[in-house]
N, C-alpha and C positions, 0 to 999 in steps of 0.2 A: 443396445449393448451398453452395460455400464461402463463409465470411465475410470480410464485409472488417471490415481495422483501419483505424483513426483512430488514428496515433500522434501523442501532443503532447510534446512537452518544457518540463522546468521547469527550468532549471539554477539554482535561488536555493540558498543558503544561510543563507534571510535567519530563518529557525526559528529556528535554537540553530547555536553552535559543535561543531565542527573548521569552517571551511571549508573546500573543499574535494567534498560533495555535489554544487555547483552545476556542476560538471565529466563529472556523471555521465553526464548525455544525451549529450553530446559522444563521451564514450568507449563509449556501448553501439552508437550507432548506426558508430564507427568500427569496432569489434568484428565487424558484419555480422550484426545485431540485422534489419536489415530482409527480408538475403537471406535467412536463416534460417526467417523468419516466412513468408516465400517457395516458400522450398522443402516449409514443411509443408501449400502449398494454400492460403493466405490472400493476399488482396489487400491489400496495407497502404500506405494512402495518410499520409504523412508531413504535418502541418499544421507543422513547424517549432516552434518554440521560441518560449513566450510570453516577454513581454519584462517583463523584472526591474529593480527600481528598484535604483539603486548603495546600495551600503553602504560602513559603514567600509572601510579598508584593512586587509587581509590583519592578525592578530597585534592588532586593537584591536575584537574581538570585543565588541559588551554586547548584553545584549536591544532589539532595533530598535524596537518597539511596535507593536501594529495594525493602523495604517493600508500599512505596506506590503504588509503579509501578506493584507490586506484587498483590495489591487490585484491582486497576481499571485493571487489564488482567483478575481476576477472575470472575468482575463483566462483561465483555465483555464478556467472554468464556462463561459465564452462558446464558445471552441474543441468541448470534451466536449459542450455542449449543441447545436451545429451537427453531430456527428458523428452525435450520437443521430437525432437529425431525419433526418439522412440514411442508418440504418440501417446505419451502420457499430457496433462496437464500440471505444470510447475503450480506447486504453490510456494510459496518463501515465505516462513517466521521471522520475526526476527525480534530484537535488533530496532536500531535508529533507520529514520525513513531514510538513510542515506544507501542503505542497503538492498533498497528497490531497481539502484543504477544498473545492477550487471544483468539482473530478471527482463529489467526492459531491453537493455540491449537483447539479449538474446531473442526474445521475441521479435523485437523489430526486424532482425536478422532470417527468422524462419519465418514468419505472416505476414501474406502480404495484406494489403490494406489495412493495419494492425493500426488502432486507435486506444485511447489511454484512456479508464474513468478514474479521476484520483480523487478520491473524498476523505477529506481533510479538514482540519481546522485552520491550519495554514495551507498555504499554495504553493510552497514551499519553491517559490521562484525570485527569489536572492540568488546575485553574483557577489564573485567577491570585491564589487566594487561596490553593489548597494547592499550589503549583509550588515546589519549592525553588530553582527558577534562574531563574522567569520565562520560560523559552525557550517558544515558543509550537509546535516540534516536537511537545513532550512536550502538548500540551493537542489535536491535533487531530481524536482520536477524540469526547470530551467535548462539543468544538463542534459536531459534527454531531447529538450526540445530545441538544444542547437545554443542553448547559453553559460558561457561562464566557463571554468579553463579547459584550457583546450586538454590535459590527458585526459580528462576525463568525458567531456563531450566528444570526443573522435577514438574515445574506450575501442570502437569496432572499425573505426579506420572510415569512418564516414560521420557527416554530422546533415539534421539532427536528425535521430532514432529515430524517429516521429514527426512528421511535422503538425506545427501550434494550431492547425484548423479539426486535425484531428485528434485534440485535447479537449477534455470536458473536468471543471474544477466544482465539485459539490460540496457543499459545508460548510464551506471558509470562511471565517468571523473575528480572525484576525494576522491582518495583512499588511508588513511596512508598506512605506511611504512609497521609497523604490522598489519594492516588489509591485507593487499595483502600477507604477510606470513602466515597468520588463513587461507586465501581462499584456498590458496595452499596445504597446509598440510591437511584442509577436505575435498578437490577434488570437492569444488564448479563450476559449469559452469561459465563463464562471460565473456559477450557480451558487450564491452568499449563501449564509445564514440565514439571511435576512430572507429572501429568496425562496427557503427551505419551510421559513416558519407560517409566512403569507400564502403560499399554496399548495405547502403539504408534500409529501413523499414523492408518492404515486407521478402527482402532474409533475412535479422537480424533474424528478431522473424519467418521466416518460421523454418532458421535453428537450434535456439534455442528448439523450438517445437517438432523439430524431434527429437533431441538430449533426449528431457523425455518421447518421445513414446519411444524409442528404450531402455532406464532404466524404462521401463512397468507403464508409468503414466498414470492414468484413469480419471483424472479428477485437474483441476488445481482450485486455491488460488491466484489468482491475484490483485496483492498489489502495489498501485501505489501513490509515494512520485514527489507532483506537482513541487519540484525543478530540474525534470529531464528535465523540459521546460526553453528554454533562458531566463536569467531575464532581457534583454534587453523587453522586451516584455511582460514577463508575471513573475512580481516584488512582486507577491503577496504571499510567503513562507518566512520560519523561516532563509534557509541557502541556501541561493544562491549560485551557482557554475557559472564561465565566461563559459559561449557559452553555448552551449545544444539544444535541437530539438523544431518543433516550435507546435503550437497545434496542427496544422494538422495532423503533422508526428504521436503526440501521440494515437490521436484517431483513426490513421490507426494501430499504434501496439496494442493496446487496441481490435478493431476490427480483427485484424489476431488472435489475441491469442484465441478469441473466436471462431472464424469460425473453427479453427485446435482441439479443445477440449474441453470438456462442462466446464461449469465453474462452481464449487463447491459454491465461495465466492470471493469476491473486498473487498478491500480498498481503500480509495480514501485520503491521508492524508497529512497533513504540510500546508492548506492554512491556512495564515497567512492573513486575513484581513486589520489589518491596514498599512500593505506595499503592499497593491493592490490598486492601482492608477487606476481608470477604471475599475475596476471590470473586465479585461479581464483572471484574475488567474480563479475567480469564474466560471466566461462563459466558460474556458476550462473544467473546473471541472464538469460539466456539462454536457456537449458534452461527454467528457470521460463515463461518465458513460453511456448514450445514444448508443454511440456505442458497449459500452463492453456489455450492458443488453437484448436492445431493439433492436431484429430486425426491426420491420417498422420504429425507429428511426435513422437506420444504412441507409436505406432507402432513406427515406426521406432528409435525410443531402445530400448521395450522388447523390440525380439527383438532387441537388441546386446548389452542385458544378461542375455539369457536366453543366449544362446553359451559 
């Protein structure tokens, strides 16, 4: 039986600077994000776009504080959590990674054994005590895993979401100082760059995989921030990192994670529109989901590249 989606949109930018993210639902689904999702046998019921409280104006950029961020995860966790119920699979556009918080809760709430794949360029586990900029993007893995202020890690009136043995971090190739002491201390997993480039897709995320079968994961939350792609290449997110993996590679990790574990819920988050030259950030964006949802889309892509 095919599945159906629950697409939500978060268009905020209200994490961290460039604005610019909050643009991103608008453009994937203008893209043809949904016929896509369509054409690979899934049913995707669209719940439109939760609603973002205003921010400064464009170019006066600071850290907004909590309580907004605190709204739009409510309003997110309320949407993802009526999808779950109704046996849809949430997907979340968005939008800055900070917008992953309410999707997760909500998941952790309805599945049980529910484990996290976050593949990222950061790790995005900054508190506000070891954040160099405050931005609350960079802190939204952390949250779920039980760190950093408490509205928003006890979002669902328990903390954490998730616990850190049932986290897996793919891609990440650039990490503060105190973030990599937070990962440490909560006994996070994490699979570098470095990691990614020494043994390839495939073995990466098979190994990662095993590693949350074997801490009893039944079902994964696959959250995926499009700056873990080279911006040589695909220029179209909030916070670029030098080097990183190319689309291909992603929507083979995308596709491994699913074939190894059912998947609960995606994110797809950080295209940044107006620094995608080519629209090739979108088209990865795309594909990503394709292979993560859609089997006949998984399909079809690879006997195109087998030709």
């Amino acid at each position: 039986m095919a599945a159906t989606i629950g697409l939500i949109g978060v268009p905020s930018s209200l994490g961290g600077p460039p604005v610019g993210a909050d643009l991103g639902p608008a453009r994937l689904r203008a893209a043809g994000l949904t016929a896509r999702l369509a054409d690979g046998g899934l049913t995707v019921v669209d719940f439109g776009d939760v609603p973002v409280p205003p921010r400064r104006p464009r170019g006066e950029y600071r850290p907004t504080g909590f309580a907004p961020i605190e709204t739009v995860a409510r309003w997110v966790a309320k949407h993802a959590w009526r999808a779950l119920s109704e046996g849809m699979i949430p997907l979340v556009i968005g939008g800055d990674h900070s917008a992953s918080i309410g999707g997760m809760a909500a998941s952790s709430q309805s599945v049980p054994g529910l484990g996290i794949v976050w593949i990222d360029a950061h790790p995005d586990f900054n508190t506000p005590d070891t954040s160099p900029t405050g931005n609350v993007h960079g802190m939204g893995l952390a949250i779920v895993a039980g760190w950093g202020p408490t509205p928003l890690v006890r979002l669902m009136g328990y903390a954490p979401m998730v616990h850190p043995d049932r986290i897996v971090v793919i891609g990440a190739r650039a990490i503060d100082a105190g973030e990599m002491d937070n990962l440490r201390q909560a006994g996070v997993k994490v699979f570098d760059g470095e990691h990614l480039e020494r043994y390839g897709v495939r073995e990466t995320v098979g190994e990662a995989m095993t590693y949350l079968g074997e801490n009893h994961t039944r079902a994964v939350h696959l959250s995926v921030d499009l700056d873990v792609l080279d911006p040589g290449g695909w220029p179209g997110v909030s916070t670029p990192a030098p080097r990183g993996i190319t689309a291909i590679e992603l929507a083979l990790a995308v596709q491994t994670v699913a074939e190894m574990a059912p998947l609960a819920a995606m994110d797809i988050m950080e295209l940044t529109p107006p620094e995608d030259a080519g629209q090739a950030t979108v088209d990865a964006a795309i594909q990503v989901a394709e292979r993560a949802l859609a089997p006949s889309a998984r399909a079809r892509i690879q006997n195109s590249l087998a030709r």
